[in-house]
VOLO-932792 format. One record per atom (N, C-alpha, C): chain; y, x, z; residue in three letters. Coordinates in Angstrom, 2 decimals. Layout:
BEGIN
[atom 'A', [Y, X, Z], 'ALA']
...
END
This chain:
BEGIN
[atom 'A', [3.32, -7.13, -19.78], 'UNK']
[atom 'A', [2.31, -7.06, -18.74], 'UNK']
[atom 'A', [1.31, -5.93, -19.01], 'UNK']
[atom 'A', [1.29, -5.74, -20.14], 'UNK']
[atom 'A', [0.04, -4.45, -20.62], 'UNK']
[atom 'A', [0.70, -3.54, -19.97], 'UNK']
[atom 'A', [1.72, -2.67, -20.12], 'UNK']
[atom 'A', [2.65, -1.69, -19.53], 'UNK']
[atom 'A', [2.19, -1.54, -18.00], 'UNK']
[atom 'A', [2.21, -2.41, -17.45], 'UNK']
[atom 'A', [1.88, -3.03, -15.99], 'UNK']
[atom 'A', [0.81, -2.72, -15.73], 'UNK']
[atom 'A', [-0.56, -2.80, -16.61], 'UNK']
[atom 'A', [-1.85, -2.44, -16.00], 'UNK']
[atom 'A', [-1.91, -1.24, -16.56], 'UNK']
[atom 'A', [-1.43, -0.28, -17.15], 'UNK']
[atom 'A', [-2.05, 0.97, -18.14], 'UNK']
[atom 'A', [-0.82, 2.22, -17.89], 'UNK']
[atom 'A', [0.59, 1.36, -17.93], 'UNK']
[atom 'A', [1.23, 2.80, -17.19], 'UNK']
[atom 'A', [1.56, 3.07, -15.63], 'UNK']
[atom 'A', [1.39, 4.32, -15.52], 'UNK']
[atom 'A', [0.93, 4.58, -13.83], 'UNK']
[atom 'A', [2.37, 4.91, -13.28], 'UNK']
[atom 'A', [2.78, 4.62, -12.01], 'UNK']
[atom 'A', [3.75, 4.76, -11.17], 'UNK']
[atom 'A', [3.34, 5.51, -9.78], 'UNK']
[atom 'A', [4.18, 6.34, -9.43], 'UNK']
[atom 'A', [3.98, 6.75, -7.82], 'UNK']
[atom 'A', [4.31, 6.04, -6.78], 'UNK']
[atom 'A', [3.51, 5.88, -5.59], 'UNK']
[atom 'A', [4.04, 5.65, -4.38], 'UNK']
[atom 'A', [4.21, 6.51, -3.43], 'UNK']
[atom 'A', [5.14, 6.79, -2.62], 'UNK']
[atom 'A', [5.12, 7.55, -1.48], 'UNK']
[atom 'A', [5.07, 6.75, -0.06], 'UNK']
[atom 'A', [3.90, 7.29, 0.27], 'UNK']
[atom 'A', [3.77, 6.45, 1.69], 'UNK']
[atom 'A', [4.50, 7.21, 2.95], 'UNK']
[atom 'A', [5.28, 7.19, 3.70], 'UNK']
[atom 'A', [5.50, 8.08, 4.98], 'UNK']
[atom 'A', [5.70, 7.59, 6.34], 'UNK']
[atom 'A', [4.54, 8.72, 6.64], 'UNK']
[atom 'A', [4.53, 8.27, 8.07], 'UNK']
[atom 'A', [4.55, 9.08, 9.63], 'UNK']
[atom 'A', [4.23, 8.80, 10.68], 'UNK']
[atom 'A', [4.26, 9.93, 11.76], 'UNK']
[atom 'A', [3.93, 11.48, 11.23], 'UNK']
[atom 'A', [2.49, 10.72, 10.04], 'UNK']
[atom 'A', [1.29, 12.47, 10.17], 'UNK']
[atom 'A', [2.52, 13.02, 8.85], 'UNK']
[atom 'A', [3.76, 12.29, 8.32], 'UNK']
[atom 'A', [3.54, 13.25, 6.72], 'UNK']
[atom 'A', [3.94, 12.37, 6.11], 'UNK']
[atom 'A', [3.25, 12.30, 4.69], 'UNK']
[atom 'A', [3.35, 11.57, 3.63], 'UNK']
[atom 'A', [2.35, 11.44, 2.72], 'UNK']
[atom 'A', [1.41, 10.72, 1.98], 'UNK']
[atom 'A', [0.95, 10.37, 0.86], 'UNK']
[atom 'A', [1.63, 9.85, -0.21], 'UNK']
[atom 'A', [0.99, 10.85, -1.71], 'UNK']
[atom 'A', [1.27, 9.97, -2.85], 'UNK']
[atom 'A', [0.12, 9.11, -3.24], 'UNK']
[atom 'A', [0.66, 7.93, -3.76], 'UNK']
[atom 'A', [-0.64, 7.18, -4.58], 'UNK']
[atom 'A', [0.06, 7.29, -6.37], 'UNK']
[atom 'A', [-0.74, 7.35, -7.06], 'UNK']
[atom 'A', [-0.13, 7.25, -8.68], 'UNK']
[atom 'A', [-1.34, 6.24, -9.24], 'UNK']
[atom 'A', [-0.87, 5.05, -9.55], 'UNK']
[atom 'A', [-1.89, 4.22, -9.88], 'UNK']
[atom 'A', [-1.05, 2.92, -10.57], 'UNK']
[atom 'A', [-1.65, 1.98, -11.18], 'UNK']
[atom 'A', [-0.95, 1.31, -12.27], 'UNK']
[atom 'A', [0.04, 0.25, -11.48], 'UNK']
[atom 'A', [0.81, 0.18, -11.83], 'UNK']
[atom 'A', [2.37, -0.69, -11.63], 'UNK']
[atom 'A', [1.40, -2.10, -10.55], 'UNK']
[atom 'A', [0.56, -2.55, -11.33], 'UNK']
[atom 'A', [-0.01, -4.06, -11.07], 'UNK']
[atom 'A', [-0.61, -3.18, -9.26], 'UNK']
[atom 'A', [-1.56, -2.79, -9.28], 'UNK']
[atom 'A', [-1.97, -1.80, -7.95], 'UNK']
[atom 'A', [-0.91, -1.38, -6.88], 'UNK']
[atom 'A', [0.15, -0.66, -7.40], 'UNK']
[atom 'A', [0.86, -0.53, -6.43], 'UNK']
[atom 'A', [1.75, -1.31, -6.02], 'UNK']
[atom 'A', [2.62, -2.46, -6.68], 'UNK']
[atom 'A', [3.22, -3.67, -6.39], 'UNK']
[atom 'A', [2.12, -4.66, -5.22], 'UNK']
[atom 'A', [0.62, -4.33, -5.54], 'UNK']
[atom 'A', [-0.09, -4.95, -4.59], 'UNK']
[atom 'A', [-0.31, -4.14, -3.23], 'UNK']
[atom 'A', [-0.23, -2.64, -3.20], 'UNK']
[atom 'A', [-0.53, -1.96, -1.97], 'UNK']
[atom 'A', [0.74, -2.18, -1.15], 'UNK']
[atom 'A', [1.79, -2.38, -1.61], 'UNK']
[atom 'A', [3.26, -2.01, -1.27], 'UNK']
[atom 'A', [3.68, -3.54, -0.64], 'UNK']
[atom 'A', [2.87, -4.66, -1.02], 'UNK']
[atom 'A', [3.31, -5.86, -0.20], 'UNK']
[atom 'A', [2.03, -5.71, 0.89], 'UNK']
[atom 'A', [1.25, -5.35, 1.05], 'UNK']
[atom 'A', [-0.36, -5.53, 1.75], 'UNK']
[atom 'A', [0.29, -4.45, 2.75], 'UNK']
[atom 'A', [0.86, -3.49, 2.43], 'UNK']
[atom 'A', [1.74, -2.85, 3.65], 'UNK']
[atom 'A', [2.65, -3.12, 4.36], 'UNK']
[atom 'A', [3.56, -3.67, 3.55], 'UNK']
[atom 'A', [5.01, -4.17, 4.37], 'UNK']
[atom 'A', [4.41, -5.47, 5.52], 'UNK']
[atom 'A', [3.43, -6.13, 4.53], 'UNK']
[atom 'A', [2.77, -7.44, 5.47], 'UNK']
[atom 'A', [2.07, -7.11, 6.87], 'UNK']
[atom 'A', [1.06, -5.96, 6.64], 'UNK']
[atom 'A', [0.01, -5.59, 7.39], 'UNK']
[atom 'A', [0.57, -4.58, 8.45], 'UNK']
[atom 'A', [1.45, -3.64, 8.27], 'UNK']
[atom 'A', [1.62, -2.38, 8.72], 'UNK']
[atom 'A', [3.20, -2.40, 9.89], 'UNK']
[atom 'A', [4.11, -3.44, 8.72], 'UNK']
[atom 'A', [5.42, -3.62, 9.15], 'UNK']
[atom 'A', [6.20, -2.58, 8.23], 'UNK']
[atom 'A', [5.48, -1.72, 7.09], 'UNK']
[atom 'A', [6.43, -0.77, 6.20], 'UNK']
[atom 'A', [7.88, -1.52, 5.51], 'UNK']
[atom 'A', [8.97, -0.80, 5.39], 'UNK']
[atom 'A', [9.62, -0.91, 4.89], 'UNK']
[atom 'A', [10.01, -0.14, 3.69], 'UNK']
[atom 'A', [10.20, -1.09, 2.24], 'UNK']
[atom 'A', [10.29, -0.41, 1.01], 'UNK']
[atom 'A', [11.54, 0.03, 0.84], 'UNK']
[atom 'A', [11.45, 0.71, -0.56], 'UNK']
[atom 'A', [12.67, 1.43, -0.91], 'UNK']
[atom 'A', [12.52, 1.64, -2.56], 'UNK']
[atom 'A', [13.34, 1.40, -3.10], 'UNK']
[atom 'A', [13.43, 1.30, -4.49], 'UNK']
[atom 'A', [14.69, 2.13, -5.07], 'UNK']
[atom 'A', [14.19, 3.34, -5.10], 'UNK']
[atom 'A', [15.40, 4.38, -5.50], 'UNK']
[atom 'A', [16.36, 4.22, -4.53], 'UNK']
[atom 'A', [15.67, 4.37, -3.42], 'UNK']
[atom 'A', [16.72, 5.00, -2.11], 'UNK']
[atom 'A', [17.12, 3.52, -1.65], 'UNK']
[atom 'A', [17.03, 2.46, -2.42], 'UNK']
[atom 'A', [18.01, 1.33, -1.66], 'UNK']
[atom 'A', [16.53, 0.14, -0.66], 'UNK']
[atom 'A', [17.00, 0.42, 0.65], 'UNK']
[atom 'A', [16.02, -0.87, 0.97], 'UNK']
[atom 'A', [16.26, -2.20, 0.42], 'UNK']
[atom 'A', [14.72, -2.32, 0.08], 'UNK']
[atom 'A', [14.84, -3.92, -0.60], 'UNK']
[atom 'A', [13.67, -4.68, -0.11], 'UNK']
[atom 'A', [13.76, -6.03, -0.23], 'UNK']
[atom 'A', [12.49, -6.64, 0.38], 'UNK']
[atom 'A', [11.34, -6.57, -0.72], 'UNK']
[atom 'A', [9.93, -6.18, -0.17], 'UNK']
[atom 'A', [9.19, -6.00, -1.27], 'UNK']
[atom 'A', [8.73, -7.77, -2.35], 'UNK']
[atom 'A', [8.88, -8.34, -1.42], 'UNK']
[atom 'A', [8.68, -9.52, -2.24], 'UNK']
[atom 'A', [9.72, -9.96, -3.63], 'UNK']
[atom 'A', [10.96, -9.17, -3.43], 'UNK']
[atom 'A', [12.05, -9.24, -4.60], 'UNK']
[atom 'A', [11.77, -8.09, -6.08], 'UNK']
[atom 'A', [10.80, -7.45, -5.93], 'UNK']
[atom 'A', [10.34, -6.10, -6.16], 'UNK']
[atom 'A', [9.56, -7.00, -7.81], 'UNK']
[atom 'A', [9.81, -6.38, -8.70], 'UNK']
[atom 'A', [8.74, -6.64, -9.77], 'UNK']
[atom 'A', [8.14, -5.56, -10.17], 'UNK']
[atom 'A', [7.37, -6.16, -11.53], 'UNK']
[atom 'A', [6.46, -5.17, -12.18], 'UNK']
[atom 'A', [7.76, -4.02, -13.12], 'UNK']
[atom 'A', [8.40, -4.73, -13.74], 'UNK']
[atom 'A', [9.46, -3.87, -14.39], 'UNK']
[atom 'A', [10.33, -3.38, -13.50], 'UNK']
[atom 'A', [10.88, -3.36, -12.47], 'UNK']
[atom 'A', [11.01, -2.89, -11.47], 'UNK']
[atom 'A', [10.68, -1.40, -10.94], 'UNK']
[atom 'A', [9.27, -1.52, -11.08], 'UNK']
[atom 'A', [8.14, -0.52, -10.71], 'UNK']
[atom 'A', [8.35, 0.50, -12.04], 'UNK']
[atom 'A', [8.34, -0.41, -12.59], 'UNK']
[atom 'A', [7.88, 0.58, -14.38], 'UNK']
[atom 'A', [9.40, 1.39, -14.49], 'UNK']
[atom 'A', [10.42, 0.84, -14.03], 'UNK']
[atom 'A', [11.82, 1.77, -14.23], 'UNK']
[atom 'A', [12.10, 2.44, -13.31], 'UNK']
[atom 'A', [11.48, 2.06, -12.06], 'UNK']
[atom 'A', [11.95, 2.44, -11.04], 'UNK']
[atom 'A', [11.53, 4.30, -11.11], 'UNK']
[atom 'A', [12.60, 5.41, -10.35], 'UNK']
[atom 'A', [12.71, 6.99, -10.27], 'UNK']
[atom 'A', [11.99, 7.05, -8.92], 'UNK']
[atom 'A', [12.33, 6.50, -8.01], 'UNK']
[atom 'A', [11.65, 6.73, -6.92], 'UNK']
[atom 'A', [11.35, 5.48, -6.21], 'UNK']
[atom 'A', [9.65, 5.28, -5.59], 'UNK']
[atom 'A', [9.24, 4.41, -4.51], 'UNK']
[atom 'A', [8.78, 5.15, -3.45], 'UNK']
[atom 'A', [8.97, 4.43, -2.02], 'UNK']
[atom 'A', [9.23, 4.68, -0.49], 'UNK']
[atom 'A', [8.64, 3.64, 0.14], 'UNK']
[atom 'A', [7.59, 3.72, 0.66], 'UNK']
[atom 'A', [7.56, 2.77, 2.18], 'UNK']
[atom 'A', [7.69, 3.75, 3.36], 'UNK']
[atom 'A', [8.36, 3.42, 4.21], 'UNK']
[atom 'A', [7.87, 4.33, 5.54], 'UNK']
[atom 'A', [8.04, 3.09, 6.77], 'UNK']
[atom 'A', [7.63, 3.87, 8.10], 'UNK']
[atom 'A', [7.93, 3.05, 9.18], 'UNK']
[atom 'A', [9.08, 2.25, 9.36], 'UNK']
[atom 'A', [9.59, 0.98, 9.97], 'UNK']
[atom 'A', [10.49, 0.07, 10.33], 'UNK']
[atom 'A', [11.51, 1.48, 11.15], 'UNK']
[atom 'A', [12.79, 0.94, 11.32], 'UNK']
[atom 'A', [13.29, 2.35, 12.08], 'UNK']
[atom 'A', [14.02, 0.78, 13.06], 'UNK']
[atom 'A', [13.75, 1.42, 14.15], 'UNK']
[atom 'A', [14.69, 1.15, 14.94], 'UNK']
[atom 'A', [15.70, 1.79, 16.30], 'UNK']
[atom 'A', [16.78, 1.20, 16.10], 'UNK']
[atom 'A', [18.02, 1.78, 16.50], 'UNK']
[atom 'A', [18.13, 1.87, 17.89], 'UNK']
[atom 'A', [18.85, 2.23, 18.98], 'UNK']
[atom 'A', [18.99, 2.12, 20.17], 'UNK']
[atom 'A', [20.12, 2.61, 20.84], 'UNK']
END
């Protein structure tokens, strides 16, 4: 759990305007990344593969090469 509050991970947020990074500790972004999917409708991504963020851990985060939320896509 120390790992979790002290080593830092990226997020990439993307959206209509672009993209934001956030780089902030594992525990922080596991919390921005459900407060989005909940609030926003984002959908995550955990090294390219969609996954539900609630299945998502802290070690997860800490191994994970690349994180993604962007908009829901839908098809037509």
């Amino acid at each position: 759990m120390i790992n979790a509050l002290t080593e830092k991970v990226t997020l990439k947020i993307v959206s209509s305007r672009g993209h934001d990074e956030i780089t902030d500790s594992a525990v922080n972004v596991l919390e921005r990344m459900k407060s989005e999917c909940e609030e926003n409708g984002k959908w995550a991504y955990l090294n390219g593969q969609q996954t539900s963020v609630d299945s998502i851990s802290l070690d997860d985060l800490l191994a994970a090469e690349d994180l993604t939320l962007t908009n829901a896509l839908v098809g037509g």
